[in-house]
C-alpha positions as CSV (number, residue, x, y, z in Angstrom):
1,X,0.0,0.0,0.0
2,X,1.3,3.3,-0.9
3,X,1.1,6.6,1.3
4,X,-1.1,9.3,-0.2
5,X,1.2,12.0,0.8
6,X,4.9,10.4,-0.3
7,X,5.0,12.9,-3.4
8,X,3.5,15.7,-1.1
9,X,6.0,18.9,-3.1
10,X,9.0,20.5,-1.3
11,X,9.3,23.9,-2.7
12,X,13.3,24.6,-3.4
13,X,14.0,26.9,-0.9
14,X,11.9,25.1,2.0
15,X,14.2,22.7,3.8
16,X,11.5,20.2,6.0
17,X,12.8,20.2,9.6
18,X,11.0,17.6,10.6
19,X,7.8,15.7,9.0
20,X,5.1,13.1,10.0
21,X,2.7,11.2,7.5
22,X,-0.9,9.9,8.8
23,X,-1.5,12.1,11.8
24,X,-4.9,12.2,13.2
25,X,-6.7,15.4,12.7
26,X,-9.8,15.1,13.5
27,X,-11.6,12.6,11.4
28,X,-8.9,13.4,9.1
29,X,-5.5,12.3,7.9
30,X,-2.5,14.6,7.4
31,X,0.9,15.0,7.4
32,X,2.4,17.4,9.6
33,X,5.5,19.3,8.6
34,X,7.6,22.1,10.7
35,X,9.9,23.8,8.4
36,X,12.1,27.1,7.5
37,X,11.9,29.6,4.5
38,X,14.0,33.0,4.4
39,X,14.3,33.0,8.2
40,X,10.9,32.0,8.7
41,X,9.5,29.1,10.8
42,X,6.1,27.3,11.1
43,X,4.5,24.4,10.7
44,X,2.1,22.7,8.0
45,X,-0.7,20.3,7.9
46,X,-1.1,19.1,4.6
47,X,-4.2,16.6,3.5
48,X,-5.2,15.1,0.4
49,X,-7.7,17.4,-1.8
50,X,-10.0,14.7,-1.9
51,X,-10.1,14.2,1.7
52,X,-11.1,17.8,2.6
53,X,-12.9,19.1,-0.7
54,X,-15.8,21.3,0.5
55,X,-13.9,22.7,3.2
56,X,-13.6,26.4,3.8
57,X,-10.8,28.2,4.7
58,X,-12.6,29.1,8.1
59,X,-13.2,25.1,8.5
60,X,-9.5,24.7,8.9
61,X,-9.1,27.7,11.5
62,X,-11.6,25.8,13.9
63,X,-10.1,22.9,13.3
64,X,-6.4,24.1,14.3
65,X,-7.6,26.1,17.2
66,X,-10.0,22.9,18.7
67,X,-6.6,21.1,18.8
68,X,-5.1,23.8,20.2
69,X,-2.7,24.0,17.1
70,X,-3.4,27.5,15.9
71,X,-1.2,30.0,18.1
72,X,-1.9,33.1,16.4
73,X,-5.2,33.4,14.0
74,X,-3.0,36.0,11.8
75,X,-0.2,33.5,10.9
76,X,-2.6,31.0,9.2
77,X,-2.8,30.3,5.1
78,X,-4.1,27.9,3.0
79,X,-3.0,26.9,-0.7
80,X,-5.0,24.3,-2.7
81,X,-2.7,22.3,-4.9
82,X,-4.6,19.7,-7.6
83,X,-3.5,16.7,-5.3
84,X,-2.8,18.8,-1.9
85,X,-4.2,21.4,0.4
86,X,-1.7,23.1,2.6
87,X,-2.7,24.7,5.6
88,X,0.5,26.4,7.0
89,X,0.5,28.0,10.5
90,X,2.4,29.7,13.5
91,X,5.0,31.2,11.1
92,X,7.4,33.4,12.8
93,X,10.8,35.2,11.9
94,X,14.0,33.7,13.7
């Protein structure tokens, strides 16, 4: 059996400081990723796009803050990719 989130994409200039596949989020799967980008750290949850289609953006806030993920609501994005939806959180400059 493969992993649905083995070909999750690295941007260049990301280097992955540490990465999880398959944590629980919910009723969800994800992987969780904390990383660094032009002296910028935070951390990722990425799912499939077929796992969380119909999902807002607001959807993902409530579910990072009722896991107590979601430090501040102002560092929170999310990018839909075909195959992936990143939600990246708790960026700050080191």
């Amino acid at each position: 059996m493969t992993d649905k989130f083995e070909n999750v994409p690295v941007e260049a200039d990301t280097r992955i400081l540490f990465h999880e596949n398959n944590v629980k989020v919910g009723e969800r799967t994800a992987r969780y990723e904390m990383w660094s980008w032009d002296g910028i750290h935070g951390e990722s949850l990425i799912f499939s796009a077929d796992d969380v289609s119909g999902l807002t953006d607001e959807d993902f806030k409530e579910m990072l803050a009722d896991g107590n993920l979601l430090k501040s609501p102002e560092n929170f994005t999310v990018t839909r990719k075909t195959d992936f939806v990143f939600v990246n959180y708790n960026a700050e400059t080191v």
